[in-house]
LUMKOLKE-198310 format. One record per residue (C-alpha): residue number from 1; x, y, z. Coordinates in steps of 0.1 Angstrom, whole numbers, plus 5000, padded with zeros to 4 digits. Layout:
N
+-----+------+------+------+
| pos |   c1 |   c2 |   c3 |
+-----+------+------+------+
| NUM |    X |    Y |    Z |
...
+-----+------+------+------+
END
This chain:
288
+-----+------+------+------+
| pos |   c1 |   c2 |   c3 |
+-----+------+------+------+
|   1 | 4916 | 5218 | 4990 |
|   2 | 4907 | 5194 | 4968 |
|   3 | 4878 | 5191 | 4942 |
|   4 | 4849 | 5169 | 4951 |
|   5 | 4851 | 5134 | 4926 |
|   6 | 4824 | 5131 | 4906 |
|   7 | 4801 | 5101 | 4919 |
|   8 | 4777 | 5076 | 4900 |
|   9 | 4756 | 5061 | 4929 |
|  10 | 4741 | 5027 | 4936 |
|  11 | 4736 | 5006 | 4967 |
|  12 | 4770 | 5004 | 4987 |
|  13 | 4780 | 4977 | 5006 |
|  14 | 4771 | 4976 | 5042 |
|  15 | 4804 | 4993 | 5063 |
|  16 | 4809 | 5018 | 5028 |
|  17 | 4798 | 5053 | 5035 |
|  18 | 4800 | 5085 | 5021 |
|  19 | 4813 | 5108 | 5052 |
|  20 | 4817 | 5142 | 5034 |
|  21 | 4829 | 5162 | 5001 |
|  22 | 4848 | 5135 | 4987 |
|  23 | 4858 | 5109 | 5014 |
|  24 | 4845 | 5077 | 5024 |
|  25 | 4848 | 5060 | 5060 |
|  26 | 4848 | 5017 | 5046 |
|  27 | 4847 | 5000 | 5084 |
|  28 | 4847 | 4962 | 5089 |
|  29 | 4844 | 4952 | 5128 |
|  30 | 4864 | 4980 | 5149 |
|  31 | 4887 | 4986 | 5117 |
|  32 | 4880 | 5018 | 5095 |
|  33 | 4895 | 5032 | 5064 |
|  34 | 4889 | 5065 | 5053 |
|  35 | 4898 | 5071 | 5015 |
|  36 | 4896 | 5103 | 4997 |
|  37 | 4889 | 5106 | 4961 |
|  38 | 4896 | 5144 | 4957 |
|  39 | 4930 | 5133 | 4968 |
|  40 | 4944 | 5108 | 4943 |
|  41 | 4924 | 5087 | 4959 |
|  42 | 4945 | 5079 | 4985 |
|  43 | 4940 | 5059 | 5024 |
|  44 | 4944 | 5084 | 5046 |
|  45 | 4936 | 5067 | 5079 |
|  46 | 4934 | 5032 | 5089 |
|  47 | 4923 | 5025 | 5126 |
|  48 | 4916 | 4997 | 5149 |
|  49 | 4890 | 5011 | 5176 |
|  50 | 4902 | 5045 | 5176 |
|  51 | 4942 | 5040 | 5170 |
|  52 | 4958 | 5052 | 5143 |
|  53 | 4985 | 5030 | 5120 |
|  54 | 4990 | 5053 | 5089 |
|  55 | 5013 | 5085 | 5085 |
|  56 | 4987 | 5112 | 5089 |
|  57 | 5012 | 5140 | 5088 |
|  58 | 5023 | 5161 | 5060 |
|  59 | 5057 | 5162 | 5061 |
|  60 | 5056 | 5172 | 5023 |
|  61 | 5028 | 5180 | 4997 |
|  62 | 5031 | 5140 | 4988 |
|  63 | 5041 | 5117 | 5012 |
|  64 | 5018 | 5110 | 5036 |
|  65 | 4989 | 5084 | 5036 |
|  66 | 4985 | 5051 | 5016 |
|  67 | 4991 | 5056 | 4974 |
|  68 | 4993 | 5034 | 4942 |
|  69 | 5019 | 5046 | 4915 |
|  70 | 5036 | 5027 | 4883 |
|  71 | 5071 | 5007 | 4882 |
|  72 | 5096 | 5010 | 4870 |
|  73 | 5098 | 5042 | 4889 |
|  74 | 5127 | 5056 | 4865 |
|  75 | 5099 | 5059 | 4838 |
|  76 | 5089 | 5088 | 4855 |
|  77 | 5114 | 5099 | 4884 |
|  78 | 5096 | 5121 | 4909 |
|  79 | 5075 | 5139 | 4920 |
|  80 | 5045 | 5110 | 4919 |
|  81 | 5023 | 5114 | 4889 |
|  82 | 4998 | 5143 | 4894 |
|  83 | 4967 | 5126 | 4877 |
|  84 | 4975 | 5092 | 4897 |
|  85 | 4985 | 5105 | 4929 |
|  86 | 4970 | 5138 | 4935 |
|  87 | 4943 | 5147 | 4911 |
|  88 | 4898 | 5137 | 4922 |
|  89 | 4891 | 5104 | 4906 |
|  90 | 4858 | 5096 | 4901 |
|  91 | 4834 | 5077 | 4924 |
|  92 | 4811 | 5047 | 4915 |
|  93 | 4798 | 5031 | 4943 |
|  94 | 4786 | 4995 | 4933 |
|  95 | 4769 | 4972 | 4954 |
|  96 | 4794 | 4954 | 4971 |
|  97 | 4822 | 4978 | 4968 |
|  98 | 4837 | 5016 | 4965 |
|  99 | 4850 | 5020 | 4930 |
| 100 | 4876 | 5048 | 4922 |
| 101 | 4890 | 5060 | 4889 |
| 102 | 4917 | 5082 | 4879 |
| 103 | 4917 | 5106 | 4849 |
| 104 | 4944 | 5093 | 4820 |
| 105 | 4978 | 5113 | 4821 |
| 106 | 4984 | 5131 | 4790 |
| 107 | 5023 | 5119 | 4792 |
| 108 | 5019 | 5084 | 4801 |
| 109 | 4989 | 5071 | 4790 |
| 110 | 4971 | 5054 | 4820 |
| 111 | 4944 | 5051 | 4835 |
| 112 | 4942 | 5036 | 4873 |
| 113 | 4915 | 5026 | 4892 |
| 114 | 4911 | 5011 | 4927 |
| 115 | 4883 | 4992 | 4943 |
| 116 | 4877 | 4988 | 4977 |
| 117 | 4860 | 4960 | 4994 |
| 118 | 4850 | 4943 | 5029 |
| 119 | 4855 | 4906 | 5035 |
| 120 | 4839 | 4898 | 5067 |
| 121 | 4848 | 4867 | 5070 |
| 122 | 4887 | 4874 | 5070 |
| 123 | 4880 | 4909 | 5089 |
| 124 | 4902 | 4922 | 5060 |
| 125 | 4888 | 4951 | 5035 |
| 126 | 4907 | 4940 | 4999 |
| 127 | 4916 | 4964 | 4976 |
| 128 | 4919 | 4956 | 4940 |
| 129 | 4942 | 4985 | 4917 |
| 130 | 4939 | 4983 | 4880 |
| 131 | 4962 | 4997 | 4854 |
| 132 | 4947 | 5009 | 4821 |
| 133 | 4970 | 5014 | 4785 |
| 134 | 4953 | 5036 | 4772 |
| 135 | 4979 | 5049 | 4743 |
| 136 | 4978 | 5031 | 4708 |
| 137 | 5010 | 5013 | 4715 |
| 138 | 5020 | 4985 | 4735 |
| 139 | 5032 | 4989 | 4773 |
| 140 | 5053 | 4973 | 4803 |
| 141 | 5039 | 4981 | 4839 |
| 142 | 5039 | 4965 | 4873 |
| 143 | 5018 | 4981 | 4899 |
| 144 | 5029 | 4994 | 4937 |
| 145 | 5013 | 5003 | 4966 |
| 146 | 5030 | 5025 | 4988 |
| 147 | 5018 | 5031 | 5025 |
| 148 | 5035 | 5060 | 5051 |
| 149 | 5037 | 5050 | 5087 |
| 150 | 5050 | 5067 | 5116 |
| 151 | 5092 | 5067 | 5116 |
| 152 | 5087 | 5042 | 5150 |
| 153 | 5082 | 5005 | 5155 |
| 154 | 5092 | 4964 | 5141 |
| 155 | 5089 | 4957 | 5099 |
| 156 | 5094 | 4922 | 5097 |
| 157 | 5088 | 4896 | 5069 |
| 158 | 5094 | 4856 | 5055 |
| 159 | 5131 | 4861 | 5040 |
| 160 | 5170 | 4850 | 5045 |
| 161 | 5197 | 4873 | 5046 |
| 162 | 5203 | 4866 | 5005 |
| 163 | 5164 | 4878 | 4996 |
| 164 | 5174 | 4911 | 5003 |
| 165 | 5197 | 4938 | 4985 |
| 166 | 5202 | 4970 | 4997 |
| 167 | 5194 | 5001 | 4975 |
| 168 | 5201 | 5031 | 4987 |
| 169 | 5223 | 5028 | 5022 |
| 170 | 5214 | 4995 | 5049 |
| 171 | 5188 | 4988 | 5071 |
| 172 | 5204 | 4968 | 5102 |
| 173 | 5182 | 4935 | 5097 |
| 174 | 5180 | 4907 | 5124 |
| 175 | 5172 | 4875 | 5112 |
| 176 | 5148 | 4846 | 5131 |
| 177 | 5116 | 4823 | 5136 |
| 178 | 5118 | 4824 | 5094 |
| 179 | 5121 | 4863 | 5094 |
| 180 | 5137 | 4893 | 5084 |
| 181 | 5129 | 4915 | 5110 |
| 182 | 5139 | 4954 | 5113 |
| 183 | 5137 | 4975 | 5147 |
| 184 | 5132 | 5016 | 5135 |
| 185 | 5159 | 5038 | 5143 |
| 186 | 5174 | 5067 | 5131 |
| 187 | 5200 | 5080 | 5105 |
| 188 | 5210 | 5112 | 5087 |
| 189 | 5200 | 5097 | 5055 |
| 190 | 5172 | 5084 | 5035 |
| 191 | 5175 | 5043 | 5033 |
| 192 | 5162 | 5019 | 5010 |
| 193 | 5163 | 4980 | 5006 |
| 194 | 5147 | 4956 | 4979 |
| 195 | 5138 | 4918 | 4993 |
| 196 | 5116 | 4890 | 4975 |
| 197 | 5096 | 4879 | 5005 |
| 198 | 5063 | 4856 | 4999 |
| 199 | 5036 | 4879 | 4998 |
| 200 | 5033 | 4900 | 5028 |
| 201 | 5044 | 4923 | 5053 |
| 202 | 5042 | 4936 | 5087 |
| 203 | 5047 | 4963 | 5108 |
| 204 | 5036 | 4968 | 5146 |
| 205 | 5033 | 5000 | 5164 |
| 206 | 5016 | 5017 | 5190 |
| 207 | 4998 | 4983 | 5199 |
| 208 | 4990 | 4971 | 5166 |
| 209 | 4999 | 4946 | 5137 |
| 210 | 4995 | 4959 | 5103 |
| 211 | 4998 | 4937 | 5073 |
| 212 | 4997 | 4936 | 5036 |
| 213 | 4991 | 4907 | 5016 |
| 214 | 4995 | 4905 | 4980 |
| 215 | 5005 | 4876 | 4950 |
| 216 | 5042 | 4859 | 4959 |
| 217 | 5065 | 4867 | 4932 |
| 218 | 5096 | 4851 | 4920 |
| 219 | 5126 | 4873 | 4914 |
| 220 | 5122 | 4873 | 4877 |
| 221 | 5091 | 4886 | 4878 |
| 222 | 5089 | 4926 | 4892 |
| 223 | 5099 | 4953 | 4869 |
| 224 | 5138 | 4961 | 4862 |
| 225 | 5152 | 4978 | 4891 |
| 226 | 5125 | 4972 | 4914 |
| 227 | 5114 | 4941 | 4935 |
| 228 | 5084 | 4925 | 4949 |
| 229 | 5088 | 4937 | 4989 |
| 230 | 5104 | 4974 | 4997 |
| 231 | 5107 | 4995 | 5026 |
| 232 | 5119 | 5032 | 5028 |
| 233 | 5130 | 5046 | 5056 |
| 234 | 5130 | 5088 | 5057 |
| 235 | 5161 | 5105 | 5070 |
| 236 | 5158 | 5116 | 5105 |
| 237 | 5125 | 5105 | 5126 |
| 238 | 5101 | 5108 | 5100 |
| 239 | 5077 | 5085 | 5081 |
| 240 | 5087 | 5045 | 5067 |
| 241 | 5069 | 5038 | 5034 |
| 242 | 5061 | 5004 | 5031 |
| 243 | 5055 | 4990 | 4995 |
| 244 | 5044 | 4964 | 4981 |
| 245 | 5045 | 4951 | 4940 |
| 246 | 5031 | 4932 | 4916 |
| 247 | 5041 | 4916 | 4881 |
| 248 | 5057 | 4932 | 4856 |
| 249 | 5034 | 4927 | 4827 |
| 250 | 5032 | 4939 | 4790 |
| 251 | 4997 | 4957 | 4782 |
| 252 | 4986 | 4960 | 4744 |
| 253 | 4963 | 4990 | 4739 |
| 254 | 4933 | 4989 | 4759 |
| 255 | 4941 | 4961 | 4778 |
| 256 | 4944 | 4966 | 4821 |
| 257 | 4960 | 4943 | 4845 |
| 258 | 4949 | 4942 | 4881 |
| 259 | 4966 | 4933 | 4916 |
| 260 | 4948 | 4931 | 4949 |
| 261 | 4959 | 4936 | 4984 |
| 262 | 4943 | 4927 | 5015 |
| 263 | 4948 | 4946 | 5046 |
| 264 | 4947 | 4937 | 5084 |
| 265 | 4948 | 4952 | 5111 |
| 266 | 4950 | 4936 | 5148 |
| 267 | 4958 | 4945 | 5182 |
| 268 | 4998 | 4929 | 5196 |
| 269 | 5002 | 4928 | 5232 |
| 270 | 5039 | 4918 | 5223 |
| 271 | 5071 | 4939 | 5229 |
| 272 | 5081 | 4957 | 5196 |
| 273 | 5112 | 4935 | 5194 |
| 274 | 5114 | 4897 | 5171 |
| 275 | 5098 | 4873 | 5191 |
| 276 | 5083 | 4837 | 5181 |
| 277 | 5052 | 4856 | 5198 |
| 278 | 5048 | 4883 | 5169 |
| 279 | 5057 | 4861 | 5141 |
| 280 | 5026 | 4832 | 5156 |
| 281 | 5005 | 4861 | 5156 |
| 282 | 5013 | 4873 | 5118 |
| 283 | 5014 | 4837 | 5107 |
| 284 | 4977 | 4833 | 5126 |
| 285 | 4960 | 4866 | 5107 |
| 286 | 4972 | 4857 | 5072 |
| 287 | 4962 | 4817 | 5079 |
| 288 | 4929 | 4831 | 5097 |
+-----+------+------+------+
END
């Protein structure tokens, strides 16, 4: 189990609340989040009225539910970095927002934080991650976001046939209405591909359209290796991790960068195939 995050209080926004030990249910209309600081602070659910679009099962001690880690990940290999991804950060909860922040690893020298907070008007709740140096020397980091979903459904996002290179085996992309769309199925192996899309991406399943928005990079600009859009797919029918990035920047000491994504959440009374119908309704949430 873990240990309860030490909290500083103050007057939360409307639709934050504290639910118990050390999670937090952050609701905007019929969406909820609930976010656990005693677990690395991670997402562990996200719901529209009841239904369920994140990975909720523990097929190992670290991939399920929604995380933030560094890139490059060859600075640091696996598993995920135990003060970022699995260790209580502490709680602040400001007026408008829930604040976390993570203790500073000892063999990498950062310290992450993410804020969490509603935007009404858009339906959306924002989160904002933040990446401390907090060595004596100077540093190059990018942030990622990485989000488990069932091993079912449509991934689909803006990109031609040339914005994506495959890294570890192929996923069998289909490509249409402006899109890069991928149907889930199956394989004896673990799959990975690297695309530079234009900010966001989808996935529908189980009756709903989930989407992540973040900063359109160029090519030049994610860390070596790596790449602005990625999706995982685990061996077998298991889990999809879909990941987002940010620039690759250099940090003198003490200095943080920060990267925000939004996140919807909508019903699709479409089939779970590419349509013009499902890329309208994407296009519609991110113009709404």
């Amino acid at each position: 189990m873990a240990l309860a995050a030490p909290v500083i209080t103050a007057n939360a926004a409307p639709g934050i609340k504290s639910i118990g030990e050390s999670k937090y249910s952050i609701s905007v209309g019929d969406v909820e989040m609930i976010v656990d600081a005693g677990e690395g602070g991670k997402i562990l659910s996200y719901k529209l009225d009841g239904k369920e679009v994140i990975e909720t099962t523990r097929i190992n001690p670290f991939s399920y539910g929604s995380t933030f880690w560094s890139s490059p990940q060859k600075e640091w290999n696996w598993p995920p970095v135990k003060e970022y991804d699995m260790d209580p950060y502490e709680i602040e909860e400001r007026e408008n927002s829930l604040f976390l922040t993570s203790t500073v690893s000892p063999k990498y020298q950062y310290r992450f934080s993410k804020e969490f907070r509603i935007d009404p008007d858009k339906e959306t709740i924002a989160i904002t991650y933040s990446i401390k140096n907090e060595s004596d020397v100077e540093k190059q980091v990018a942030p990622w976001e990485i989000s488990r979903v069932p091993g079912d459904g449509i991934m689909f996002f803006e990109a031609s046939e040339s914005d994506i290179t495959p890294a570890n085996g192929t996923l069998p992309f289909t490509f249409g209405e402006g899109m890069a769309w991928y149907v889930y199925d199956t394989a004896p192996q673990h799959r990975k591909i690297n695309a530079d899309g234009t900010g966001w991406l989808a996935y529908s399943n189980n009756g709903l359209l989930f989407i992540h928005q973040y900063e359109d990079l160029d090519k030049t600009q994610p860390a070596p290796g790596e790449a602005e859009l990625q999706i995982y797919v685990n061996m077998g029918k298991a889990y999809i991790e879909l990941e987002g990035q940010g620039k690759y920047e250099t940090l003198k000491p003490g200095e943080s960068l920060e990267w925000t994504v939004r996140w919807y959440l909508v019903s699709n009374p479409y089939p779970l195939l590419p349509s013009k119908e499902l890329a309208e309704l994407a296009r519609k949430v991110l113009n709404n």
